[in-house]
C-alpha positions as CSV (number, residue, x, y, z in Angstrom):
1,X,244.5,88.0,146.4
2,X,242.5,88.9,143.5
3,X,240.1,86.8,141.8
4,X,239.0,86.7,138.3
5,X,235.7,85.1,137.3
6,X,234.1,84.6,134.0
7,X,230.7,83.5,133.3
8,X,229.4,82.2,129.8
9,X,225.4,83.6,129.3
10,X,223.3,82.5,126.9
11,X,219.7,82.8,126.8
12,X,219.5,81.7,131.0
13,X,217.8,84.7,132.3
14,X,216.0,82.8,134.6
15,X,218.7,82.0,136.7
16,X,221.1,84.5,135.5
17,X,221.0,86.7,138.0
18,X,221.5,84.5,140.9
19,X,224.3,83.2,138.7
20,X,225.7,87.0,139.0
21,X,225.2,88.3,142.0
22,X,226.6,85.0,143.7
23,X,229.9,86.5,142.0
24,X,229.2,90.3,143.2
25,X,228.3,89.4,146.8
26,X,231.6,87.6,147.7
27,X,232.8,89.1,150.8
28,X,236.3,90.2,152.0
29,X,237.8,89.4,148.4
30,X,239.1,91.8,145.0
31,X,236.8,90.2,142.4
32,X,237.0,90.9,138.5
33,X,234.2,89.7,136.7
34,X,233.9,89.1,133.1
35,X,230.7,88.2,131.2
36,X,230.5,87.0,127.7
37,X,227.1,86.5,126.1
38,X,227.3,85.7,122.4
39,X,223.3,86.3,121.5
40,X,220.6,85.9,124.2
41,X,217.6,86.6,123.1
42,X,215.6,85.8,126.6
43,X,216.1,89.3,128.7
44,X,219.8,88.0,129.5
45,X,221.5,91.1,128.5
46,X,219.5,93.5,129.9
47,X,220.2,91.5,133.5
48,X,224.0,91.8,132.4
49,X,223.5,95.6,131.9
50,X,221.5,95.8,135.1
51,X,225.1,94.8,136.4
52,X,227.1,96.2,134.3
53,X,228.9,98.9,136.6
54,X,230.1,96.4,138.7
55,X,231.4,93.9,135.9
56,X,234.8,94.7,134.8
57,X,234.0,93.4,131.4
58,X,231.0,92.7,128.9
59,X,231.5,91.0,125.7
60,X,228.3,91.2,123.8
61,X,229.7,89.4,120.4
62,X,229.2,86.4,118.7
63,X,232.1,83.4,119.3
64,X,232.4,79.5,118.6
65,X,230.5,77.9,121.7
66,X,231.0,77.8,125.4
67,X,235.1,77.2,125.4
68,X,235.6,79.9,123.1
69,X,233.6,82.0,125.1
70,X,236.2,81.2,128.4
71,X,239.1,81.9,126.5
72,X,237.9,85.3,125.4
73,X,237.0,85.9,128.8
74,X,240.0,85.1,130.0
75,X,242.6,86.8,127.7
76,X,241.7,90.2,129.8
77,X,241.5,88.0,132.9
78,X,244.0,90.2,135.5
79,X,243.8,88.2,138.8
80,X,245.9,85.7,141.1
81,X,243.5,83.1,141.1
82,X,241.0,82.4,138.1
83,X,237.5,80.6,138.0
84,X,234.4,80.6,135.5
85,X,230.5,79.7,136.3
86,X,227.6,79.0,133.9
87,X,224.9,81.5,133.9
88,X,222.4,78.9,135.4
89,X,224.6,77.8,138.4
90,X,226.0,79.7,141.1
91,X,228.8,80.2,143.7
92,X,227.8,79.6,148.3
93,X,228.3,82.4,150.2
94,X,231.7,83.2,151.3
95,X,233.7,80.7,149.1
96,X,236.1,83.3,147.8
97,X,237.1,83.8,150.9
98,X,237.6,80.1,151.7
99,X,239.6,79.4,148.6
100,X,242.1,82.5,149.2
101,X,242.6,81.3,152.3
102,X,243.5,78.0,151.4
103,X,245.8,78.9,148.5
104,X,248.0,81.6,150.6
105,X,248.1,78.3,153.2
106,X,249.5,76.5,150.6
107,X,252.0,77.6,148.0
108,X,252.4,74.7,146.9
109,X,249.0,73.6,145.5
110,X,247.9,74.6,141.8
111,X,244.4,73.8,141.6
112,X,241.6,73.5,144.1
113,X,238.5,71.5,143.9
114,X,235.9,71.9,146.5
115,X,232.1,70.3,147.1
116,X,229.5,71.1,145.3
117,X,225.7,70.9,145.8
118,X,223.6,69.7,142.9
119,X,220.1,71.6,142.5
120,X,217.4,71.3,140.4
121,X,215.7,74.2,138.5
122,X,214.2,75.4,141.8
123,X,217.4,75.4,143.9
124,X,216.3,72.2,145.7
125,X,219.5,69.8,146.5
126,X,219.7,66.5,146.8
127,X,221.0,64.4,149.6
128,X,224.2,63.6,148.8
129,X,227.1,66.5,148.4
130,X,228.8,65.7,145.3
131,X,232.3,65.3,146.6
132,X,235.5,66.1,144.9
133,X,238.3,63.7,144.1
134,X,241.9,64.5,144.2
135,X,242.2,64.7,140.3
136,X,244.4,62.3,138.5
137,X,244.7,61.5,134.5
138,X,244.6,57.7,135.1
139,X,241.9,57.9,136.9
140,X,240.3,60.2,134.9
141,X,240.7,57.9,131.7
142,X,239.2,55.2,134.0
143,X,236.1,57.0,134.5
144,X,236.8,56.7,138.4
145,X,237.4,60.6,139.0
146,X,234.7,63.0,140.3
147,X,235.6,67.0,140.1
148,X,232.5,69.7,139.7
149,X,233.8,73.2,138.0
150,X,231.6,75.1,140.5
151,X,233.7,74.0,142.9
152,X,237.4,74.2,141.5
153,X,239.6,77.7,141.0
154,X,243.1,77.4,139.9
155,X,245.9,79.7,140.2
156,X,247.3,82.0,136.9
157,X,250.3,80.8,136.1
158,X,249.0,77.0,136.2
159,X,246.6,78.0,133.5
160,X,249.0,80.4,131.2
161,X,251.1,77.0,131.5
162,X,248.7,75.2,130.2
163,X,246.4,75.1,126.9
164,X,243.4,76.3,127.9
165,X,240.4,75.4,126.2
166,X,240.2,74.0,123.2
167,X,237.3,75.6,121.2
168,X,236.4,72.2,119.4
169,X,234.8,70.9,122.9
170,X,231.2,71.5,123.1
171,X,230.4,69.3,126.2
172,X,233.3,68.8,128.3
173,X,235.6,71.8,128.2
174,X,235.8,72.0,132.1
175,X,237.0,68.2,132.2
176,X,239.7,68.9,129.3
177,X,240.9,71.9,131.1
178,X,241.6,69.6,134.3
179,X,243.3,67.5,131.9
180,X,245.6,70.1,130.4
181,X,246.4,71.5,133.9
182,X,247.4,68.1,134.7
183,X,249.5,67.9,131.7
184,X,251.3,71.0,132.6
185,X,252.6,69.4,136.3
186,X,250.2,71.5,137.7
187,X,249.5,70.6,141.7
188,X,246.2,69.8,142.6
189,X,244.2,69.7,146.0
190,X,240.9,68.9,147.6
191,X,238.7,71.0,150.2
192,X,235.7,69.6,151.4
193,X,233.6,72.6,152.0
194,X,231.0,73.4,149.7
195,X,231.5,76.7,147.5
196,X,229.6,75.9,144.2
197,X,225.9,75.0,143.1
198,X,225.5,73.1,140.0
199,X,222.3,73.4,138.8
200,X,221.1,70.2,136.5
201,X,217.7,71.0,134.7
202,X,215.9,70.2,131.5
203,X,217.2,72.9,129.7
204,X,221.3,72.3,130.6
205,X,223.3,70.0,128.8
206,X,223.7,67.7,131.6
207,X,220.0,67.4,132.4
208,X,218.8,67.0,128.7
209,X,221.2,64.9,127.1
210,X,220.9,66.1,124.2
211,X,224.7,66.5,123.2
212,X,225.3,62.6,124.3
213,X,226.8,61.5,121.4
214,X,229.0,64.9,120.8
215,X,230.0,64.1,124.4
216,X,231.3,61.2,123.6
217,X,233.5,62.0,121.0
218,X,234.4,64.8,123.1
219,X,235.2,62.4,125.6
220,X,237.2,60.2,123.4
221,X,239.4,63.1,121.8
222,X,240.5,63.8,125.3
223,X,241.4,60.1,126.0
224,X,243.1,59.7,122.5
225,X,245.3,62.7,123.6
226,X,246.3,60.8,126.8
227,X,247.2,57.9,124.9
228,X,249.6,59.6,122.7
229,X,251.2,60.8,125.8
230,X,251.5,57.1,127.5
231,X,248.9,58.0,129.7
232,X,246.5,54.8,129.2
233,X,244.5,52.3,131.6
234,X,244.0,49.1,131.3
235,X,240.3,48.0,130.6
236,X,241.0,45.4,133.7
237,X,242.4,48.2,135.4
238,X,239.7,50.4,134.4
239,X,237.2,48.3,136.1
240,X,238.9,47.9,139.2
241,X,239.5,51.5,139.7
242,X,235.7,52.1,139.3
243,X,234.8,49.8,141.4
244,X,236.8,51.2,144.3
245,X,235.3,54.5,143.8
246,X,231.9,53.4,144.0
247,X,233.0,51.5,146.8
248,X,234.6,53.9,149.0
249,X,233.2,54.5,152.2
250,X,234.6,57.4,153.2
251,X,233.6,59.7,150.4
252,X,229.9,58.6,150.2
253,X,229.8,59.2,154.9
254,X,231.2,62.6,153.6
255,X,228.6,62.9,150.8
256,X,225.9,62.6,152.8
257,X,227.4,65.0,156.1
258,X,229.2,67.7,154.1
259,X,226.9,70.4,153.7
């Protein structure tokens, strides 16, 4: 089973090259790894080239933002099973091999999201695993579904049947992407095994907030494409649904034990 991996750099060379060689280092796997950097600036691109004769493709070329970035990665993407990481998180030990051994278990299973840890700039985690749910759009609309991308791979043919990423996201490509798999009948599973680090500091977008308000139109573009295909919550509904997330034992026991 051959994996392909694309990672999106741009001015994170502090973390870049954990970012990398937490693709390289995957054991007992075929790995093709693409980078795309559209204009660091930091020392980036001279970690990529450090690299460079063990990544099957550099793009060093300016593009639209982050989702443009995937699908140009992508388009020379060759393998059975496909997954992309931001330059400032990284991938556990081993997890390739995890994930190919779940998918040739099952056949019948599209998409795969594992745990993920969630580290600060240092690498520190905290206490609780984030946990992934089984996705679902109504769920999803509800804001009651939990999924992290360092954690999820899919297989080829569920993304060529799907459309992609839309380039107009700027914040929540990887959520869309779930939502468009989704879209296209693709199956999806859970493992709850750890193979991704998502790494939340001042500099990301999730630990500045400062795309909030793009976020939420981002957000609400997705949902407005959900309504016009009859996929729609009600806010009662809505409600309820969160609730029984937050409220769900069994996930927060296996947040707090799943390391």
């Amino acid at each position: 089973m051959k994996f392909s991996i694309v990672t999106i750099s741009y001015n994170q060379a502090r973390f870049l090259e954990q970012a990398i060689l937490s693709v390289l280092n995957q054991k007992g796997v075929d790995v093709e790894y693409i980078v795309v950097d559209p204009g660091s600036s930091d020392g980036s691109r001279e970690i990529i080239e450090r690299y460079r004769d063990r990544i099957a493709r550099v793009f060093f070329e300016p593009d639209q933002g982050p989702a443009d970035g995937l699908s140009k990665g992508f388009q020379y993407a060759t393998g059975d099973v496909y997954g992309y990481l931001n330059s400032d998180d990284y991938f556990e030990p081993g997890a390739f091999g995890r994930v190919a051994h779940f998918f040739d278990a099952r056949p019948d299973v599209d998409v795969l999201n594992g745990a993920i840890r969630i580290v600060d700039s240092g690498g520190r985690a905290r206490l609780r695993t984030g946990i992934a749910d089984r996705f679902d759009l109504r769920r999803f609309v509800a804001g009651a579904s939990w999924v992290g991308q360092q954690g999820t791979f899919f297989r080829r043919q569920a993304f060529e049947r799907s459309n992609r990423f839309r380039i107009e996201n700027r914040t929540c490509w990887d959520g869309e992407l779930l939502v468009d798999l989704a879209l296209a009948n693709s199956r999806f599973a859970v493992m709850h095994s750890v193979l991704g680090n998502f790494r939340i500091h001042s500099q990301s977008i999730s630990g500045s907030n400062r795309l909030n308000d793009q976020y939420l139109r981002d957000l609400e573009s997705i949902r407005n494409r959900l309504a016009e295909a009859n996929i729609a919550v009600s806010p009662a509904r809505s409600a309820a649904l969160r609730v029984m997330h937050r409220a769900n034992v069994i996930r927060h026991f296996r947040s707090l034990v799943i390391r």
